[in-house]
C-alpha positions as CSV (number, residue, x, y, z in Angstrom):
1,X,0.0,0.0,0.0
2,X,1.4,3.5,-0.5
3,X,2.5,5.6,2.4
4,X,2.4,9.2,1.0
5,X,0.4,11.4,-0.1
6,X,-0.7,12.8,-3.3
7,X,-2.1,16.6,-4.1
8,X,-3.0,17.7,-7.3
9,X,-4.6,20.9,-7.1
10,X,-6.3,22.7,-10.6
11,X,-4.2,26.1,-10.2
12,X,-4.9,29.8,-8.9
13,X,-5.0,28.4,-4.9
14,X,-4.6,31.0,-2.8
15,X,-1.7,32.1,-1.2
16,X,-2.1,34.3,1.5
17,X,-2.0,37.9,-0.5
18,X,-5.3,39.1,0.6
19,X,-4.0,38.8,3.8
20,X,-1.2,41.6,3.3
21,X,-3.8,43.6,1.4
22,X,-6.1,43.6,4.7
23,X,-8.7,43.3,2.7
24,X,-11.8,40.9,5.2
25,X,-10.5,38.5,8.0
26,X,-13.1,35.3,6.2
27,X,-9.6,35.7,3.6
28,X,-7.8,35.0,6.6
29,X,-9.6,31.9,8.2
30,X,-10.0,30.2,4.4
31,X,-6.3,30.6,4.1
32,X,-4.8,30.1,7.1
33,X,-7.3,27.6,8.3
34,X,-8.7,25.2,5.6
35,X,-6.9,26.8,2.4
36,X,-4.7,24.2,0.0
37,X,-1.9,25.0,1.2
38,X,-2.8,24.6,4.3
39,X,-3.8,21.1,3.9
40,X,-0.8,20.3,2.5
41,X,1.6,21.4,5.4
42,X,-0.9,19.7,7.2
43,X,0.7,16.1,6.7
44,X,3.9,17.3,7.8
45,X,5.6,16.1,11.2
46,X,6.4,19.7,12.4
47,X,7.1,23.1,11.1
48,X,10.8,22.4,10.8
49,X,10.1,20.0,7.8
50,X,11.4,20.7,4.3
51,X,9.7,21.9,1.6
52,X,11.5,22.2,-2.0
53,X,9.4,23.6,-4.5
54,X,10.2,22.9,-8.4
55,X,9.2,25.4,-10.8
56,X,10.3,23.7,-13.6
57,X,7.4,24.1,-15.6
58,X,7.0,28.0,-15.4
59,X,8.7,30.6,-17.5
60,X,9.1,32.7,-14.2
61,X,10.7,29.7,-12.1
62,X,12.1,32.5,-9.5
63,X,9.5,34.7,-9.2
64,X,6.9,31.9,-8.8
65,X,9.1,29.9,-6.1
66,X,9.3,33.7,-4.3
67,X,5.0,33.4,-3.9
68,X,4.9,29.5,-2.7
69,X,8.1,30.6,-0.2
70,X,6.7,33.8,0.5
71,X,3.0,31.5,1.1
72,X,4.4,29.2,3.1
73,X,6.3,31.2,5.6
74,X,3.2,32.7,6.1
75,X,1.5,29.0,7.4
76,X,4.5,29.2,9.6
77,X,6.5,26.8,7.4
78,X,10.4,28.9,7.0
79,X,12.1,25.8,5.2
80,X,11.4,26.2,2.0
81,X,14.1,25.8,-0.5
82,X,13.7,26.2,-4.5
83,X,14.6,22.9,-6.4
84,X,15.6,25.3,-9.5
85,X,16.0,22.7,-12.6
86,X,16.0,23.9,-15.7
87,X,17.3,21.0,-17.7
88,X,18.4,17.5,-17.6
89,X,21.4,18.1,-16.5
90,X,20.0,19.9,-13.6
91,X,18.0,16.8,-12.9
92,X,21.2,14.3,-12.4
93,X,22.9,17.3,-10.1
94,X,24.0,15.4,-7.3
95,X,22.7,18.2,-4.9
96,X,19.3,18.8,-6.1
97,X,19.3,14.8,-5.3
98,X,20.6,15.1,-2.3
99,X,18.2,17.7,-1.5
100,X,15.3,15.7,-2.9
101,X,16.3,12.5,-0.2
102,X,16.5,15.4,2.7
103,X,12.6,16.6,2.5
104,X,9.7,15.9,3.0
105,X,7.1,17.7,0.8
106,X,7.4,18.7,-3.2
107,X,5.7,20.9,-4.5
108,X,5.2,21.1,-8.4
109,X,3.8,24.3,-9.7
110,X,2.1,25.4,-13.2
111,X,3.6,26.5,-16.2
112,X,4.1,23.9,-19.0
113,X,3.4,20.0,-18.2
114,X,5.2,19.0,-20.9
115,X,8.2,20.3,-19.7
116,X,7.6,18.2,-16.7
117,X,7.6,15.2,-18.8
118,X,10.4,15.7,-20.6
119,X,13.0,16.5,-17.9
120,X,12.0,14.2,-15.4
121,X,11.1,11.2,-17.5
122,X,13.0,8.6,-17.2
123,X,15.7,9.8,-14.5
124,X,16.9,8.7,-11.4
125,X,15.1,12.2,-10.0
126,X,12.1,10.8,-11.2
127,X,12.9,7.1,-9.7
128,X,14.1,8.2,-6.0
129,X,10.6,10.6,-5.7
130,X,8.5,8.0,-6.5
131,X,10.2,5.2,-4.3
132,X,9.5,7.9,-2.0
133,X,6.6,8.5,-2.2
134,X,5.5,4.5,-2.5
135,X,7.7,3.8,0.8
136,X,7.3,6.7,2.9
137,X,5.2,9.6,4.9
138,X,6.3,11.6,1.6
139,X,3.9,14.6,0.2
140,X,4.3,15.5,-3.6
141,X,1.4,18.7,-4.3
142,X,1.1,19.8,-7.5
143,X,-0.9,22.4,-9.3
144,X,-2.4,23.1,-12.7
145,X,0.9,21.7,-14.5
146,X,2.0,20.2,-11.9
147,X,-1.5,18.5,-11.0
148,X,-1.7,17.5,-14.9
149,X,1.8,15.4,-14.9
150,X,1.2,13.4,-12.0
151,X,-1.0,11.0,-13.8
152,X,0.2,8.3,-16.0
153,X,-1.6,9.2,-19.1
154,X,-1.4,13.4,-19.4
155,X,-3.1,15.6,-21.7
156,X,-0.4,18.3,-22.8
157,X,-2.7,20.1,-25.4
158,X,-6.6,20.8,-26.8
159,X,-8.5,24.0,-27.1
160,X,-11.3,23.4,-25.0
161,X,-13.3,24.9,-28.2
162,X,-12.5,22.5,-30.3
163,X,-12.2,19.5,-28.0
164,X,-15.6,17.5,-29.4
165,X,-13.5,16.9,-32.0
166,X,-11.0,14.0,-32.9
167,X,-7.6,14.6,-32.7
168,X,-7.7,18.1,-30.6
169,X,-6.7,17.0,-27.2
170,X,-3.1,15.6,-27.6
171,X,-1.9,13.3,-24.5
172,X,1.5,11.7,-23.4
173,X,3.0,9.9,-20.5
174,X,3.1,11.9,-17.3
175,X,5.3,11.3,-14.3
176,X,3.3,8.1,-13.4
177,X,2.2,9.2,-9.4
178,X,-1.7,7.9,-9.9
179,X,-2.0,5.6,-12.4
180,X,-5.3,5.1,-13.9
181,X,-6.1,8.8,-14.0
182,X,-6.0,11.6,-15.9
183,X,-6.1,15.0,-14.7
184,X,-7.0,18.7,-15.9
185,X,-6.6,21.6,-14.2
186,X,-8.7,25.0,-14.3
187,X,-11.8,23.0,-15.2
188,X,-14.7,25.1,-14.4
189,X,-13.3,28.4,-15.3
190,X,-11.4,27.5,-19.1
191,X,-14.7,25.1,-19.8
192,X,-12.5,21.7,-20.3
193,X,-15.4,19.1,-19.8
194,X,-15.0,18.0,-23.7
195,X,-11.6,18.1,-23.3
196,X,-11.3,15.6,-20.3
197,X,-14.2,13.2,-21.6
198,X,-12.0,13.1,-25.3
199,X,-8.9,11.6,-23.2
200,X,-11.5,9.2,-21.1
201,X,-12.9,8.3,-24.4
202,X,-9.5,7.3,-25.9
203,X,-9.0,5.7,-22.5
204,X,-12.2,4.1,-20.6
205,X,-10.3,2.5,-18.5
206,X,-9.2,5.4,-17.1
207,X,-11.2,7.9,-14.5
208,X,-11.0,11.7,-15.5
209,X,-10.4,13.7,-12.6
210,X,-11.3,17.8,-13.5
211,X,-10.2,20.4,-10.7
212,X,-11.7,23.8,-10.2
213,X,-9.8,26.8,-9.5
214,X,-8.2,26.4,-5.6
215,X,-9.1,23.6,-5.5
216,X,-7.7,19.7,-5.5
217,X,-7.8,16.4,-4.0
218,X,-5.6,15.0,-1.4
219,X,-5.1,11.2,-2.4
220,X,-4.1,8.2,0.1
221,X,-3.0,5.3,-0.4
222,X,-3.3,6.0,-3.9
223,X,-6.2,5.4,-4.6
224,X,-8.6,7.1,-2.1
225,X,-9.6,10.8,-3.0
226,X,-11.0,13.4,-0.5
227,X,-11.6,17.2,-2.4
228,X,-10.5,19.8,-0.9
229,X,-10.7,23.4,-1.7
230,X,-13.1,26.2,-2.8
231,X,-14.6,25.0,-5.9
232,X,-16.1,21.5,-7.7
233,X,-13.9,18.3,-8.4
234,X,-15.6,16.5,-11.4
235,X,-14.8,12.6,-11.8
236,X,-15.8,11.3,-15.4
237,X,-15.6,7.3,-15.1
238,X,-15.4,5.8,-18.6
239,X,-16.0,2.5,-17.4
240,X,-19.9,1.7,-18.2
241,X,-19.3,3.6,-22.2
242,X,-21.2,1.3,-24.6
243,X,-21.1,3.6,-28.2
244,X,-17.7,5.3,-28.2
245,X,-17.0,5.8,-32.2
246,X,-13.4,7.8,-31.4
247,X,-11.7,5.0,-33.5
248,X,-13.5,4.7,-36.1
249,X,-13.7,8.7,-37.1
250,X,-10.9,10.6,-39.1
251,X,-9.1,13.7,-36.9
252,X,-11.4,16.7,-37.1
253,X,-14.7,14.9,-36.9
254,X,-17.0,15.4,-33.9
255,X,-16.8,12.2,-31.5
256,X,-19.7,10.2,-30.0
257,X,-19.7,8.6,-26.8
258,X,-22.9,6.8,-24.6
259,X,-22.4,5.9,-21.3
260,X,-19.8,8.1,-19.6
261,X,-20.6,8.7,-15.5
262,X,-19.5,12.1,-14.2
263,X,-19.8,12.5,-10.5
264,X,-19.4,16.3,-9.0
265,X,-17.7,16.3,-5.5
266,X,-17.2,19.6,-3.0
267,X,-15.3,19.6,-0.7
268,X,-14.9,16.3,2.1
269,X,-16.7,14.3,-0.6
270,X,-14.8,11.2,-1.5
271,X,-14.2,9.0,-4.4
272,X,-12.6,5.5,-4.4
273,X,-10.5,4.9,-7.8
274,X,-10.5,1.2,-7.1
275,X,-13.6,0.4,-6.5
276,X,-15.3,3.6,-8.4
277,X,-17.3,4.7,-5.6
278,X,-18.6,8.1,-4.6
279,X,-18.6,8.8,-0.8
280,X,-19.7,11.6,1.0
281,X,-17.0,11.8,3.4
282,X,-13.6,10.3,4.2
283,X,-14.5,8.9,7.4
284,X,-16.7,6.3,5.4
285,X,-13.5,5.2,3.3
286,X,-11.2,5.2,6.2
287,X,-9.4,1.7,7.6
């Protein structure tokens, strides 16, 4: 059974800036109460625990690891450090290693999952994080990118306009954390339903996992999913499809599936991957 924990969250969580803006003290509870962040430094032993956070994905890799520091210290959590790869090469570094046995939380942000992908794949990085991870109390969070390549199969690309159409969502292998999933971030708000049913339609056996805005879902065991966060966590299960004519269309023509189940969760609603049940709250799925 796996001992960490797994947080993909589907981008724009909050990190604590209302609260230097003053602007109303419910900013202050959602944050420093029951915010994402929040229930990610949750997990950890104490407040001394190290956090790296990789900004690979982002064209702004400092300036976005200054926020999640910056957010963090603000939780009470001063041991942040910035994992700064760039490259391959700055994957085998034996430091960033070292610095990757020595913590205890990871935290992916957005940008590019593709770049994920393609830097990590394959590595010993990759191998040691997900032994990890398998082995220990470890917490990997991720969000929007970083949600997107924790999943074995990862859509990198489709206009959500144009997704009811074959060919327009384009998927790869991700970094492999949850397989059996595939996730999109910023769901409600960039209107990615099509999108997400397209990949469970070239995969049923698969479950589509769509995350709002700030919000996510904290994983145990691998398999057991609790959402967290302000907004809706959408589960599409392709498992019951019956007419599903993706492969017998040409690219560019408009796809046709029956029997796709969607569940909607809010927050402390639970969903079982294994056994592809809905519960209302973790306490049901608990051993």
């Amino acid at each position: 059974m796996i001992q960490g924990i797994l947080i993909p969250v589907g981008g724009a969580e909050d990190k604590g800036t209302d609260l230097e803006a003053g602007i109303i003290e419910r900013n202050r509870l959602n944050f420093m109460e029951i915010g994402i962040l929040k229930n990610i430094v949750n997990f950890l032993d104490t407040v001394e625990a190290r956090i790296e956070v990789i900004t690979t994905a982002s064209s702004i890799p400092d300036e976005v690891a200054e926020n999640y520091v910056s957010a963090f210290e603000k939780l009470g959590y001063k041991n942040v450090g910035h994992l700064r790869i760039r490259d391959r090469n700055d994957v085998v570094d034996p430091e960033n290693i070292a610095r990757l046995k020595a913590c205890q939380c990871l935290m992916f942000s957005g940008g590019n999952q593709l770049r994920l992908s393609s830097i990590f794949g394959g590595t010993d990085f990759l191998d040691i994080l997900l032994q990890r991870y398998e082995n220990e109390k470890f917490i990997i969070a991720g969000t929007s990118a970083g949600a997107m390549a924790m999943s074995a199969t990862m859509i990198y690309e489709g206009n959500a306009g144009r997704a009811h159409l074959k060919g327009e969502v384009k998927l790869t292998a991700g970094l492999g954390f949850l397989p059996g999933v595939i996730i999109d971030s910023h769901f409600d708000k960039r209107g990615r339903f099509s999108r997400l049913a397209q990949a469970v339609a070239s995969n049923p056996g698969a479950i589509g996992l769509g995350l709002g805005e700030d919000t996510g879902v904290i994983v145990r065991h691998g398999c057991e999913l609790e959402a967290i966060g302000r907004g809706a966590v959408t589960v599409v299960d392709g498992r019951n499809v019956r007419h599903n004519n993706i492969a017998d269309i040409e690219d560019h023509q408009p796809i046709s599936v029956e029997g796709l189940i969607v569940h909607i969760m809010e927050a402390g609603n639970c969903y079982n991957v294994k056994t592809r049940m809905f519960e209302l709250s973790k306490n049901k799925i608990e051993h």
